[in-house]
N, C-alpha and C positions, 0 to 999 in steps of 0.2 A: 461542465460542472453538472454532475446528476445527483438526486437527491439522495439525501444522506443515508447509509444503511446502517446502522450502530450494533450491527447484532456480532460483529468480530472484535473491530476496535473501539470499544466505547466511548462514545462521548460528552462533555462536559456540561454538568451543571452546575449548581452555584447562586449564592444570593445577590443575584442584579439581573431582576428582572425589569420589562422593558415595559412604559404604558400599567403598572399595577394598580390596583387598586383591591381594597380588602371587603369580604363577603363574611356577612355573620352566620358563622355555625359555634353548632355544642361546642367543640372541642380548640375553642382560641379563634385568634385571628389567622383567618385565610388569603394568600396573595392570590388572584387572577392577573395572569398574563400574557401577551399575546407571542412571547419571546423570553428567552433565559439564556443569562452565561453566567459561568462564576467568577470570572474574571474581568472585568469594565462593564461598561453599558452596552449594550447590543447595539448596530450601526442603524439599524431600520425601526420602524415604527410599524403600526395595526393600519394607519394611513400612507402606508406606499404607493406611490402609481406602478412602478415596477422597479428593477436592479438598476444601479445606476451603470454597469456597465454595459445593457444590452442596447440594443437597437430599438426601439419600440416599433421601430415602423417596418423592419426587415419583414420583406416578400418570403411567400410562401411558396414552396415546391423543387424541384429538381433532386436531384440524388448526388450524394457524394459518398465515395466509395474506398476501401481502408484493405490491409491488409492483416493475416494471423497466419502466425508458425505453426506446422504438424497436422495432427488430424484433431477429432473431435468426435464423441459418442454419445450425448447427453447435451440435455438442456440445466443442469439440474447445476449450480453454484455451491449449493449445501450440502453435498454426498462429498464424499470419499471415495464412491464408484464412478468409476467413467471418468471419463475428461469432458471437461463442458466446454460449449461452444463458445466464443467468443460474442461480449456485451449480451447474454445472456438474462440478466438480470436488467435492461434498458427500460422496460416495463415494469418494475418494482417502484413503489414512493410509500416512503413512510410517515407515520404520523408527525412527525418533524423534517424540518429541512435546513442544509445551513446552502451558505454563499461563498463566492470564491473570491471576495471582498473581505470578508470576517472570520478571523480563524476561531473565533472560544462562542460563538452564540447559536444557539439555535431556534427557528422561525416555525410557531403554528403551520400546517401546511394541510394536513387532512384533519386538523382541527382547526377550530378558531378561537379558542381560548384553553390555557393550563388553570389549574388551582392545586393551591400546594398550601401548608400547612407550614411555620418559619422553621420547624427543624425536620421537613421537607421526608418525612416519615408517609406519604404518601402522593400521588399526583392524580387530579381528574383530567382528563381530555374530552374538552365537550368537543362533539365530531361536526363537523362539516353534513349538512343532509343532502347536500347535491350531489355527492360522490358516485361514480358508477365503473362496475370492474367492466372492463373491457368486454365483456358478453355483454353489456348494458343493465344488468342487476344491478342494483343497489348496494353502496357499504354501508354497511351497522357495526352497531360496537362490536356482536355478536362473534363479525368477523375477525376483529381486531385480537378478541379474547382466544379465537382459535388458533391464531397464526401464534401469538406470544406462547401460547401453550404447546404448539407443535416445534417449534426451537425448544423448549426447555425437555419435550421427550427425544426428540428427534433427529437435534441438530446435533453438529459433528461433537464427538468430545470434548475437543479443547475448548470450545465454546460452554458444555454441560457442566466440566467440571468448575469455569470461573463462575459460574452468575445461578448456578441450582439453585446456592445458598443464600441468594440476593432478595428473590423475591417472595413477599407472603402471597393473600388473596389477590385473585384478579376478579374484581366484580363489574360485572354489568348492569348498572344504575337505569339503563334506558335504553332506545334505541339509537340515540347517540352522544353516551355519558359511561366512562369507563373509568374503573380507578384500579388503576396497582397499588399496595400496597407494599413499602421495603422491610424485610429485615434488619435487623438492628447490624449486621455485618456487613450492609451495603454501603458500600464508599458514597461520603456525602456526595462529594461533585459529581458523580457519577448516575444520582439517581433518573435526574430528569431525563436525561440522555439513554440508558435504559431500557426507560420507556417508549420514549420518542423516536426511538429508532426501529419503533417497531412494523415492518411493511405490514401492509395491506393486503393478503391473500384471501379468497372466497373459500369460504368454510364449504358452501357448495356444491361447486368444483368441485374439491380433495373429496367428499363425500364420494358426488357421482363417480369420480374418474378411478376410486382408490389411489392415488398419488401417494408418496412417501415422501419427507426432507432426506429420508437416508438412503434411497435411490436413486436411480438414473434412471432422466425424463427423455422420452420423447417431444416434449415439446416447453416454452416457459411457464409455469406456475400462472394459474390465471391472476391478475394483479390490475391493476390500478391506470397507471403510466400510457404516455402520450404514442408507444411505438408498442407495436404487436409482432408477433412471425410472420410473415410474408409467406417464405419458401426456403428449402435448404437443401442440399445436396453433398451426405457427406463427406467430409474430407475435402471439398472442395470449395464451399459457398454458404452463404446464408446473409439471408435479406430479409429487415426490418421497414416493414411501413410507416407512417402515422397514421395512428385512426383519427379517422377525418368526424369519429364522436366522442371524441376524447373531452371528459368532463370538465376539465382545466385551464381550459384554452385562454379563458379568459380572465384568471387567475392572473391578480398583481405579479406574484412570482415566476408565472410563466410569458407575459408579455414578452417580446422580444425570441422567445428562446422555440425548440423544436420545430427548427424552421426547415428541416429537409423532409420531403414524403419519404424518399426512400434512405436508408442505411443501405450498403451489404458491406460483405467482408469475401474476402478471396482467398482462400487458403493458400500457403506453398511450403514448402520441404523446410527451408531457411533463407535468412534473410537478403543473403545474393539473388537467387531463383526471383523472391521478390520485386528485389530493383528492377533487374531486367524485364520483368513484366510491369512495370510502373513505365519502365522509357517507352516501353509500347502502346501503352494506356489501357492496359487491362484494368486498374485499377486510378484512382486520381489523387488520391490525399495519403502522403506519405510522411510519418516522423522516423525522422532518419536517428538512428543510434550506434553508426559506424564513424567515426572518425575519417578514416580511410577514404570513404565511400564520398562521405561533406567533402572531404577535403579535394579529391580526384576526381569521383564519378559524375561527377554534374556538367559532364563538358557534351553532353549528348546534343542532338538539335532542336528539342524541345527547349531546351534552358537557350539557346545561342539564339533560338526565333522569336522568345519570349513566352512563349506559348505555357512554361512552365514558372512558379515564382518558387526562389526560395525566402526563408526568415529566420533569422533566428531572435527566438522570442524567450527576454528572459524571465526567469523560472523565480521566483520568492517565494516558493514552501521551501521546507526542510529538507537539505540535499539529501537524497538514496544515497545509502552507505551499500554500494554494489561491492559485496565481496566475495571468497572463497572460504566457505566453512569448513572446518573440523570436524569430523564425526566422535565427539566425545564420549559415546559408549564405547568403540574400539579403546581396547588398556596400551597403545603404544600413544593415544594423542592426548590419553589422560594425565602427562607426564607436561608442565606448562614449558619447562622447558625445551621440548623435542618441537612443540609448537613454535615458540618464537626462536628456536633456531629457521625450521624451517619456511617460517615468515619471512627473516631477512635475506632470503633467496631471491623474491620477489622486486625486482629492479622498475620503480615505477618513473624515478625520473628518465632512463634509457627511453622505455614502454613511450612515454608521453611525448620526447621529442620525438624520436624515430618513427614509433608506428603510428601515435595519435597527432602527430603536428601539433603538438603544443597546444589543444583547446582542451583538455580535461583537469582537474586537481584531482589528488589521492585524497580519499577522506577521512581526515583524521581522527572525525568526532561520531560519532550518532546520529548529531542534528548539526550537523553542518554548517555553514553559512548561515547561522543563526545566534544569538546572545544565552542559548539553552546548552554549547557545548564547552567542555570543562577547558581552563587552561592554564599554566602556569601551575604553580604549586599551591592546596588549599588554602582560600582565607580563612579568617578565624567562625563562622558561620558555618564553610562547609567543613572544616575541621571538626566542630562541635557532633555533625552528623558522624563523621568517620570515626569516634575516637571510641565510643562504645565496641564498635565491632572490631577494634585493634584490640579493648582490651578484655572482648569475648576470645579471641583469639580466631576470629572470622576472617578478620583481614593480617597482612603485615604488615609490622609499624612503618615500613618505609612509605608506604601508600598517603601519610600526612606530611612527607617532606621532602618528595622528588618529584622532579615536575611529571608532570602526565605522561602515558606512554602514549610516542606515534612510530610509526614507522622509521627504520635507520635509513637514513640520506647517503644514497647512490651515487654515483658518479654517470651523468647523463650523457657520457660519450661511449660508452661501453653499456654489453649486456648484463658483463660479469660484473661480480661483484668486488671489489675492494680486498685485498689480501685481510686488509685491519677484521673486516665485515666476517670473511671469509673464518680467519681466526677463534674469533668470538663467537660465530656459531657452532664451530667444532666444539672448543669447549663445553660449551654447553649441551653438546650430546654426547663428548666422555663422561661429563659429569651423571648424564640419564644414563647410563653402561650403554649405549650404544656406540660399539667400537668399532674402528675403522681396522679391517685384514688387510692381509698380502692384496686382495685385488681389490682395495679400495671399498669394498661395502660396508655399512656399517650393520653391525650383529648383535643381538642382544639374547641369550640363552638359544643361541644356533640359529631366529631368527632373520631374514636381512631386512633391512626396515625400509617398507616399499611402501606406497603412494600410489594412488588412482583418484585421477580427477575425472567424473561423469560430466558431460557438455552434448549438446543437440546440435549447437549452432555453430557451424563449422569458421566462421569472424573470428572468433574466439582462436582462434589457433597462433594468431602470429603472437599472441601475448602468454600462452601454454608453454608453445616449445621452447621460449625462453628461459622461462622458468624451469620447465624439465630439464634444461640440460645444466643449469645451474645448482639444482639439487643433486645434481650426478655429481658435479665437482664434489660435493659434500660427504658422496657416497649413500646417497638415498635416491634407491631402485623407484623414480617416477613414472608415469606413462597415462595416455589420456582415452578412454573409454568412449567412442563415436556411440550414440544412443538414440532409439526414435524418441519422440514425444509420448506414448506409453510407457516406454523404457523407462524413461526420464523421469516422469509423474512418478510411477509404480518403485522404483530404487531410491527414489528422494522419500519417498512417506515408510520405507522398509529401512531405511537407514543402512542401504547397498553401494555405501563408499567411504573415503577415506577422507576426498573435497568435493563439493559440490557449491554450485551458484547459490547465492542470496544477495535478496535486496532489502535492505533494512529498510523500511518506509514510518517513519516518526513525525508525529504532530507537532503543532504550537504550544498543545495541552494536554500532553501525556498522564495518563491514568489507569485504568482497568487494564486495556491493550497492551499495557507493558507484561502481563502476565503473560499472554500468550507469545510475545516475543522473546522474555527470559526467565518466566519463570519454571518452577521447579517443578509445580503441578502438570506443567502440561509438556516437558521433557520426553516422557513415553509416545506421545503421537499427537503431533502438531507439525500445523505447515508454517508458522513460522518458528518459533524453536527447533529449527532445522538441526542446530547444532546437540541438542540433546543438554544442553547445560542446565545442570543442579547447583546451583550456588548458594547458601544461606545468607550470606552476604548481600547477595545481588536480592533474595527475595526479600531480605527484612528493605531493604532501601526502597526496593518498588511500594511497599508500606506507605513509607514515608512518602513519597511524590503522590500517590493516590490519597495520602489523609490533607495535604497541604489546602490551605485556604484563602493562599493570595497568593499574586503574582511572583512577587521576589521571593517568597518562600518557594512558591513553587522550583523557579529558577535556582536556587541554592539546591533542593537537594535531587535537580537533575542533574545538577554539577558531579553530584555527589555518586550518581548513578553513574552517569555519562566518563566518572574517572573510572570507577572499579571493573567498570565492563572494559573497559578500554585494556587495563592490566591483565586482564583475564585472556588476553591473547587468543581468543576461541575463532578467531576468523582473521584473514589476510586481505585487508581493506585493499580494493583496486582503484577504482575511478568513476569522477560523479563527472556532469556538465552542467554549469549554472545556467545553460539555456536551454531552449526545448527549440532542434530542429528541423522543421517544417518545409517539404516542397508539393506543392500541389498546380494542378492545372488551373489558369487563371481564367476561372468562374466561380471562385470563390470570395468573398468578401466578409469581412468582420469587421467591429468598433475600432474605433483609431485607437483608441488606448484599451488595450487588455488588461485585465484584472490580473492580483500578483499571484492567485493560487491554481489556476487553469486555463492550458490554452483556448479549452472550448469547442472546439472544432465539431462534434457533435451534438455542442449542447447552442452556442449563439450564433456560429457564422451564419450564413446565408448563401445560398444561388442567385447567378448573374445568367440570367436567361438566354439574354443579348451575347453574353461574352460565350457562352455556352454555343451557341449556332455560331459564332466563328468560328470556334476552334473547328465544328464540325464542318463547316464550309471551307477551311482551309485543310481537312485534312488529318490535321493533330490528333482528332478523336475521331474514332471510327463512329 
């Protein structure tokens, strides 16, 4: 769990502050706080000894070591230029922080106390005065008011265009006393969070070095945080210290936790290359996200000697809706029906027994495994939300009396699909005039209607070719585009296909962030609105979940959300795992009970010193 960064996904504020108490000024009563959510009471208190889930007394030292896909050109998280390295941002902490205990609260962290006004029309952050950026300087507000201000010039657009309008003054009250001011447009729950999520870079630095947000770095942004650059080699490597003067240390929040000196990361091609270099111990700490690979590959002698542990550890955030998008600017998949013909191609029950051994579900919702995704046919609540925009003519009236759409149910002993399945999606691409000739293709004004799927990760293939040869039945020319990781970045942000990968990743407490997932505004160039989707629909509804001011409301009109994206057929939902699979060399140790929202692994386990000189004395590690 690393501290929070809110400058993508915004997050939540709200009236239930933690510990308040009120300070008289001009302008009303003020709450000071040492904590905010807008939903319940925060879990912690200003008197924490630390997390309840770490260790307090976890040993300090040794290294554990991870692996990342392709290459890498940049340090730089906030460009559009370059590919950044991985954990790049380890060194970043913002003025707030949440827990992988508490989904809706956020915790003082480089402050020690909020003040906020009751219709929350601004925020002070009194700062922390022991702060020191990793050069050993000093933070001040001064810095705080540089870095807010260099996102709002600098950072990527999808970001510029949600939140320009958010904020008024940012004033520096002292050397460690900031207040933002919101705009009358800024989503209530939203404000605190906002702010709060705002890192800690040296004004400085960017001074001396000239630094940009909107380029690529050689190196990470000078910042705050317990881990620095070490050394890097690109394309191949990169290692993160702990600065052994890291200002924090002692910090309620940090007890327990950045307990490894060193990080690295190992690059390789894809995710095979990888394993194989894990069975050898090039690297030690691996989360497995092959099926295949859990299910077969662990019979090496490492796993057979012990030497090696696996886990699988489950996961209570919101399941990744891992799917295949649409490219909705191309005018052959702006047709919904060509789309969910070509959905039901897509064989996930085969997929699951056959190739995944039966450990994944399809996901049907957004937010998964949670009481946030929609089901059955609206009640009278979320109906109330749908019926304006049935009868704007935004939505169709069917949308308030059929149950929700998920995917059609396969037959899991075949690849193909069902003659019934087979039927039904033809229809519905006569219907779109795409017609099927003498050699079976289908044509729409001389066109043939072809498909390309872009992929890096060659895993991925036994679940493609399935599906391509099943859209052939159909008479739709598929085929799958092998691509590097520049490739891949550079045609996913150009909108250079037809399907490409996403991973939908949704909160407890959705808000601002849903703009940049579906909204309209950031359709032209965004990395998550991959799909390009304009919807009026979907943007007036994201409204409503971001003005929502309790719980149940809020959960109604995600319902609300969660139905009409779903109809909107804009993506081919694959397959989540409600656990998180983990093999690593056993010189690692963690809390007997993990928290439900991270495994941690870089943030609380720990090094076994002792277990560490066996493996090496036996051999297992070089």
């Amino acid at each position: 769990m690393a501290p929070v960064l809110a400058l993508f996904l915004a997050l939540g504020a709200g009236p239930a502050p933690a510990e308040e108490t009120a300070t008289g000024m001009s302008d009303g009563k003020v709450i000071e706080s040492f904590a905010y959510s807008a939903l319940g009471a925060p879990k912690y208190g200003p008197d924490m000894a630390h997390l309840d889930y770490v260790n307090p007394d976890a040993p300090k030292g040794g290294e554990i070591s991870i692996w990342a896909p392709g290459t890498f050109d940049s340090f730089n998280q906030y460009s559009r230029m370059g590919v950044p390295a991985a954990l790049n941002t380890i060194g970043t902490e913002s003025l707030m922080t949440s827990t992988a205990d508490d989904p809706y609260a956020m915790y003082c962290y480089l402050c020690t106390s909020i003040e906020y006004p009751e219709d929350l029309s601004w925020v002070i952050f009194n700062l922390r005065d022991d702060v020191t950026f990793q050069d050993g300087t000093p933070m001040t507000a001064e810095d705080i008011a540089f870095t807010q201000k260099l996102f709002l010039e600098q950072g990527i657009i999808e970001y510029r265009r949600l939140v320009e309008a958010y904020f008024g003054p940012i004033e520096v009250l002292g050397p460690h006393r900031i207040k933002f001011t919101f705009n009358d447009v800024t989503p209530m729950r939203d404000r605190i969070g906002l702010a709060g999520g705002t890192p800690a870079f040296s004004k400085a630095w960017f001074e001396e070095t000239g630094a940009r947000l909107d380029q690529s770095t050689k190196t990470p942004f000078m910042a705050t945080g317990a881990y620095v650059l070490d050394s890097f080699d690109y394309n191949r490597r990169v290692v993160y210290r702990r600065n052994p003067d890291f200002w924090g240390a002692d910090q309620p929040f940090n007890i327990g936790r950045h307990n490894f000196d060193r990080i690295r990361v190992e690059y390789f091609a894809d995710s095979n290359a990888a394993f194989e270099a894990f069975k050898s111990g090039a690297y030690t700490f691996r989360t497995e996200n092959s099926s295949k690979t859990w299910a077969t590959g662990y019979d090496f002698p490492g796993v057979e000697r012990g030497d090696v542990v696996r886990e699988a550890i489950p996961d209570g955030s919101v399941g990744t809706r891992l799917s295949w998008v649409f490219n909705l600017d191309r005018a052959k998949w702006q047709d919904i029906r060509v789309r969910r013909a070509v959905e039901m191609m897509f064989n996930f029950e085969w997929s699951n027994k056959t190739l995944f051994y039966g450990y994944f579900t399809q996901p049907v919702s957004f937010w998964s495994g949670t009481d946030l995704a929609a089901s059955g046919t609206p009640g009278p609540d979320e109906a109330a939300i749908l019926q304006p925009l049935v009868d704007e003519g935004l939505l169709e009236p069917e949308i308030l009396t059929e149950e929700v759409a998920s995917p059609p149910d396969h037959d899991a002993d075949t690849y193909r699909p069902s003659r019934r399945i087979i039927r039904a999606a033809s229809k519905l691409l006569d219907e779109a005039g795409w017609v099927a000739g003498d050699d079976g293709i289908r044509r729409k004004d001389g066109q043939p209607l072809e498909l390309v799927i872009i992929q890096r990760d060659p895993q991925f293939d036994r679940a493609i070719n399935p599906f391509l040869e099943n859209l052939r039945m159909l008479g739709v020319s598929g085929r799958l585009e092998r691509v590097d990781t520049a490739q891949y970045v550079e045609r996913r942000r150009a909108g250079m296909f037809d399907l490409a990968n996403q991973g939908f990743v949704m909160g407890f407490e959705p808000s601002s962030g849903l703009s940049q997932w579906f909204g309209s505004k950031t359709a032209d160039n965004s990395s998550r609105n991959l799909m390009r989707l304009r919807s009026p629909a979907v943007d007036r509804l994201i409204e409503d979940v971001i003005a929502a001011d309790t719980l149940d409301g809020m959960k109604t009109r995600v319902h609300a959300l969660d139905r009409v994206l779903r109809s909107l057929h804009f993506d081919i939902p694959l397959w989540f795992n409600d656990k998180t699979w983990v093999a690593y060399y056993d010189m690692y140790r963690h809390p007997e009970t993990l928290p439900p929202l991270d495994v941690g692994e870089l943030d609380f386990w720990w090094f076994d010193q002792e277990a560490a000189d066996r493996l090496h004395a036996s051999g297992a590690l070089r």
